[in-house]
N, C-alpha and C positions, 0 to 999 in steps of 0.2 A: 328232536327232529320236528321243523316246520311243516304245517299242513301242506306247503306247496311241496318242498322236499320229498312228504312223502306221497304226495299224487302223483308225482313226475316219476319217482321209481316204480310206481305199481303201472304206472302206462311203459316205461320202459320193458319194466315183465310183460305185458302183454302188446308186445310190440308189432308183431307180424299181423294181429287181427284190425289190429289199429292202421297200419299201413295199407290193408286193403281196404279198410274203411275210407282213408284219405284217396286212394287212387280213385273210387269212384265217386267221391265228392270232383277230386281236380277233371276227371274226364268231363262231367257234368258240366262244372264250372266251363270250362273252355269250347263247351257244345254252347251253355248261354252265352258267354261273353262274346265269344265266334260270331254267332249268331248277329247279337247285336251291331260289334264292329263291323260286318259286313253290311249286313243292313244300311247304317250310316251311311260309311265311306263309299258303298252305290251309290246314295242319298246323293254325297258330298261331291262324287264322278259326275252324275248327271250334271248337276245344279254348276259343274264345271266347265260341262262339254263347248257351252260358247259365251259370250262374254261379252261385254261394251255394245251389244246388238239391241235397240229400240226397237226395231220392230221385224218381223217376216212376212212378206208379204206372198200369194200366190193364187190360185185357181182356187174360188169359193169351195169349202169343204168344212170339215170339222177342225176345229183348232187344233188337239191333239193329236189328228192324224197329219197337219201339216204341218206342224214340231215334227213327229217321227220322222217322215220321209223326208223332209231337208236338212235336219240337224242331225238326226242320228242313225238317218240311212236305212230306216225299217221299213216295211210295205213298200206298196208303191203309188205313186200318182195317179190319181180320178184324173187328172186332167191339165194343160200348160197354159200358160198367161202370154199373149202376146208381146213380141220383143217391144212393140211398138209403148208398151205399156207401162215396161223396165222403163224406156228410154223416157217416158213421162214422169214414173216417180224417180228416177235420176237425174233432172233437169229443173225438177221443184226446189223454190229457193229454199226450203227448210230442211232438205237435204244435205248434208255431208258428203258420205259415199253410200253409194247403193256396190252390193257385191251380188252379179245375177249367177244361179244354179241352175243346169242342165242336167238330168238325170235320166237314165234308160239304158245306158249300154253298161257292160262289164269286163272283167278280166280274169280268168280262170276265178271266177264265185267271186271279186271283189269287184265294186262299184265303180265306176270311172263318173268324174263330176267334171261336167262342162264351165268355164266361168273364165274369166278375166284377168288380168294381172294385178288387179285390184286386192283381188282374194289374199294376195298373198302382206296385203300392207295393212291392210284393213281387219283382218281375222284375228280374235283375241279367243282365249281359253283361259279358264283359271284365273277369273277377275282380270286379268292382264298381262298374262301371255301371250308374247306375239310367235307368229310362225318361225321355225329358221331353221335353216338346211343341213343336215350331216352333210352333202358333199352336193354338188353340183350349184342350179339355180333355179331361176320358173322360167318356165317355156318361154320362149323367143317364137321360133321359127313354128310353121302349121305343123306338123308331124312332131313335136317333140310332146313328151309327159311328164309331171313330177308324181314321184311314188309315194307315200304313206310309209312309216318307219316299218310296221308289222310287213306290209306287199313287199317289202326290198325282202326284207329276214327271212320271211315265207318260203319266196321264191327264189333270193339267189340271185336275184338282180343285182346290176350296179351299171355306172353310169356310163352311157355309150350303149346300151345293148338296147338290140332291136326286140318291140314285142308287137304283139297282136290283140286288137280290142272285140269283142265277139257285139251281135246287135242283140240286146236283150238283156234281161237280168235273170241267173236257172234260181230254176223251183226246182219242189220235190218230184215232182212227176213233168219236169224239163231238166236236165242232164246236161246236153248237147245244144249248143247254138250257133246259130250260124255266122261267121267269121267275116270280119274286113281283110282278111288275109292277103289283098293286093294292096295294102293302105298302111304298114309297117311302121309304127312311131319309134322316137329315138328317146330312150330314158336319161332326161337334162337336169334333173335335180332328185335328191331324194330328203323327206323330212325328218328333224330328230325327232322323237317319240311324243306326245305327246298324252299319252292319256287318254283317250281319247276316241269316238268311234271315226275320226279323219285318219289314223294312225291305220285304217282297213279301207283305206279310198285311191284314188288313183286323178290327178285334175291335169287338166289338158283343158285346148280352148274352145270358148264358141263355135268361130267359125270352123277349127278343126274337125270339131262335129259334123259340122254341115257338108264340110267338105268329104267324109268319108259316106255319108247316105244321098250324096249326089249320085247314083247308079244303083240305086233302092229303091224297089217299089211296093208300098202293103207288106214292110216289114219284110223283104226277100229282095236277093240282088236281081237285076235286071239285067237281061241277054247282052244287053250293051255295059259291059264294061270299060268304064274310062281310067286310064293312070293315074296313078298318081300327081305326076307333074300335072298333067291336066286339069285335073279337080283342084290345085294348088293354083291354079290360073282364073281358075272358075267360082272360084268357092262365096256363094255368096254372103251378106249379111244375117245372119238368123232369122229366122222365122217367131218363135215364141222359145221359151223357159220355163223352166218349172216353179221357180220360188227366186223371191229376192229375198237378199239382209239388209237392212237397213239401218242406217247411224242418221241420228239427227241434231242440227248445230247446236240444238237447246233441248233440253229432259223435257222442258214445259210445253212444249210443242207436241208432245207425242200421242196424245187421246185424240190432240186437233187433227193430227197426220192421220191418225187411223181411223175416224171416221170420215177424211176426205176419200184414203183409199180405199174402204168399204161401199162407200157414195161414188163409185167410178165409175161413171156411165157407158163406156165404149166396149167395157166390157163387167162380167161379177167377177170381183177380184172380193180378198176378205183380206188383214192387216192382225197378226197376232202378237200381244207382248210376249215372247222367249218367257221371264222369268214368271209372269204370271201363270203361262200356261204350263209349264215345268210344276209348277205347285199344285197345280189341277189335275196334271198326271200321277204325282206321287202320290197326292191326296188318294186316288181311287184304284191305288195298289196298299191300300191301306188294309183291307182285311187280307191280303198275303201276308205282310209282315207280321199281323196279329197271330195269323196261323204260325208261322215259322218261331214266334217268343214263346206261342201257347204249347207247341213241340218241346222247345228248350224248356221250358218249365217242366213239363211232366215229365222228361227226362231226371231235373234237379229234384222233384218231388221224389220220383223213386230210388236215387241216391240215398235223398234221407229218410226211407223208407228202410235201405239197408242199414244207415246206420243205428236205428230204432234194433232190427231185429238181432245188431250185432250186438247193439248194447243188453238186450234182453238175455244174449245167449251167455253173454258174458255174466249176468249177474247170476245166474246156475254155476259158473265156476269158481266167481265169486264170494262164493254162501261164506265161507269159511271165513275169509280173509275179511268181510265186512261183519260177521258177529266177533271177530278179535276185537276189532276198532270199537265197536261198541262196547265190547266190556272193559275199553279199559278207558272209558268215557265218552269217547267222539259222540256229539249230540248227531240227532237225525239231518239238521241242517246239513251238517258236515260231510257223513254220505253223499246227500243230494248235489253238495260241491264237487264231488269227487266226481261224480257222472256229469255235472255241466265242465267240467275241467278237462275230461277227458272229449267231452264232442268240440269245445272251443279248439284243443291241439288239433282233432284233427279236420276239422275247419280251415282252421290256419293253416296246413299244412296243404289239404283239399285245393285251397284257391292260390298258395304261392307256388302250387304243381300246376296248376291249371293253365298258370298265366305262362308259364315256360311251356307248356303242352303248347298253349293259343300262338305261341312267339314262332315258336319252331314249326307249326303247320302253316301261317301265314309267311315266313320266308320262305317255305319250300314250293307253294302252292302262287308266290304272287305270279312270275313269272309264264306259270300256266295260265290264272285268270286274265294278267294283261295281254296275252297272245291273242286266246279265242273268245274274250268277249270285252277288251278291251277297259277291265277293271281295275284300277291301281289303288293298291290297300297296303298296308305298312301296319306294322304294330303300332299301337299306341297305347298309354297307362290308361289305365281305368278312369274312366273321368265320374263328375259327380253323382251320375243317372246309374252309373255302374257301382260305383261305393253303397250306394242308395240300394242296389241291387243285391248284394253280399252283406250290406249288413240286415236285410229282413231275411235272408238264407241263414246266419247266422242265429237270428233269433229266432226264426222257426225252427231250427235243429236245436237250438235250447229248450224249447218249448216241447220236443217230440223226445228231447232224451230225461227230461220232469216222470213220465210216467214209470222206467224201471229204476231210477234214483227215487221215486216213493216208495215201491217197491221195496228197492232193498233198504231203505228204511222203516219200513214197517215189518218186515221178515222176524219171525219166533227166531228171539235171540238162545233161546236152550237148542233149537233142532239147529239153527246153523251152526252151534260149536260140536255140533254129534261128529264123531268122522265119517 
């Protein structure tokens, strides 16, 4: 009988303790691995969310806070940039297109974005994904909206149905706000999904904006109510916006563009690179992720902590069965194989359960994540940093099961053949 032949029977005999050894390596495993691929594929969401975009322009603030609130719809705006000032960096020769955002109002807890019909030709995601519509089109007329994949699903919309835009954005301790409720839009397109924090937005136009806080005053309606048709007759040109996108005809142009429009006299405007400042933000969520791998680790440490104690327990049941091998030559090496043999199986075992553990909670679980925070994750095989990852798991669980393989290597060969 070959030495592998008969390691693999003696693990088959002690099969059951081995199996739980393995499930709690695989849970382990799949808590790191988890861990990490989510990590990433956030990473890989963000760094998706816009695309082909040179620069952002808006009301001087902090860089990352004017990423958030125009690209991915978080906080809110210190402050708007005059229309007059859009219409400047969109008339500049080194200009492309400019797409302007209007932000402030919502829709039962989702965002409504003010802007153009631009937005819809010009908006790239995912290196170069363009927008495009499950069903309808982009607004035409003053009263129409187009919905966000998740706002259609959400609620139950679909094309044709009338809704109501409320004035405000709710907080936790704002609930209730107060309603354009004489000012009814008509739902004219809706988008396919995108991945995306756009996929929880709501765009409609400038002037539709304007035109429903035409009978608004200090943030509340005003005793004179005007109609709809009216405001529709009335409605004028904008006033300011909140943030521009900007594409520029040439890459090389772009540090010239942004410190022209940092240098705008008429008003402080400030101009941010998207992909730069995107890296500035991950960068200083940097000790989260550490915490969250430092989690997963001490988790996979105390797996192989059990496997240590199982293997210890095992070598008490053991006694017998390794003073036989000994006498009938197996050198002490050989032992010590049998115990690295038996933590390699269930290693092995540990991370080809893990990965089916990881497959099956990210299929069940994407669904949920892309709904309520707009995250799209999908399995993927372990890549190099993760191989890199299981095999020093590997070798430290070799290294941790060395101590009861000396052990019962060195065991008084007359008391373990005693019965």
């Amino acid at each position: 009988m070959t030495f592998l032949t008969l390691a693999l029977k003696s693990a088959w005999h002690r099969k059951t303790p081995m199996l739980l050894a393995a499930i709690s390596v695989a849970i382990s495993v799949a808590l790191l691995f988890g861990v990490d691929t989510l990590r990433k594929q956030a990473k890989e969401n963000f760094l998706n969310t816009v695309a082909q975009t040179d620069l952002i322009a808006g009301p001087r603030t902090g860089p990352v806070n004017l990423l958030l609130y125009s690209v991915f719809h978080l906080g809110q705006p210190t402050n708007n940039m005059g229309y007059d000032s859009y219409q400047y960096i969109k008339s500049h020769p080194q200009v492309d297109w400019a797409i302007p955002l209007s932000l402030g109002d919502s829709h039962r807890g989702y965002r409504v974005i003010g802007t153009e019909a631009v937005f819809f030709e010009h908006y790239r995601y995912a290196e170069a994904h363009r927008l495009t519509f499950e069903s309808g089109q982009a607004f035409h007329d003053l009263y129409e909206v187009v919905l966000g994949a998740e706002v259609a699903r959400a609620l139950g919309y679909e094309l044709g149905d009338r809704i109501i835009l409320s004035h405000g954005v709710p907080t936790h301790a704002q609930t209730h706000l107060p309603a354009h409720d004489n000012k009814p839009f008509r739902v004219a397109g809706i988008l396919k999904p995108t991945g995306t924090p756009l996929d929880r937005t709501l765009q409609t136009s400038l002037r539709a904006l304007e035109a429903i806080h035409l009978d608004w005053q200090s943030g509340r309606p005003s005793p004179l109510q005007l109609s709809s048709e009216l405001t529709r007759k009335l409605a004028p040109e904008p006033k300011e916006v909140t943030a521009v996108m900007i594409g520029l005809t040439s890459k090389v142009q772009t540090f010239r563009m942004q410190r022209q429009i940092n240098a705008y006299r008429a008003e402080p405007l400030m101009a941010i690179l998207p992909g730069a400042t995107l890296a500035r933000f991950w960068q200083s969520l940097r000790h989260i992720e550490q915490a969250f791998m430092l989690l997963s680790w001490g988790v996979f440490v105390a797996a192989l902590t059990g496997i240590l104690i199982s293997l210890l327990n095992n070598l008490q049941q053991r006694r017998h069965e390794i003073a036989l091998l000994r006498a009938i030559g197996m050198h002490p090496r050989g032992i010590l194989g049998l115990f690295w043999l038996d933590t390699v199986l269930i290693m092995l075992a540990g991370l080809g359960l893990g990965l089916f553990l990881l497959q099956a909670a990210l299929t069940l679980s994407a669904p949920w994540l892309l709904d309520h925070y707009g995250l799209h994750v999908q399995f993927q095989w372990p890549d190099m940093a993760q191989l890199r990852m299981a095999g020093i798991a590997i070798a430290v669980a070799l290294l941790a099961s060395t101590l009861p393989g000396w052990l019962a290597a060195r065991q008084n060969l007359q008391k373990g053949l005693q019965p």
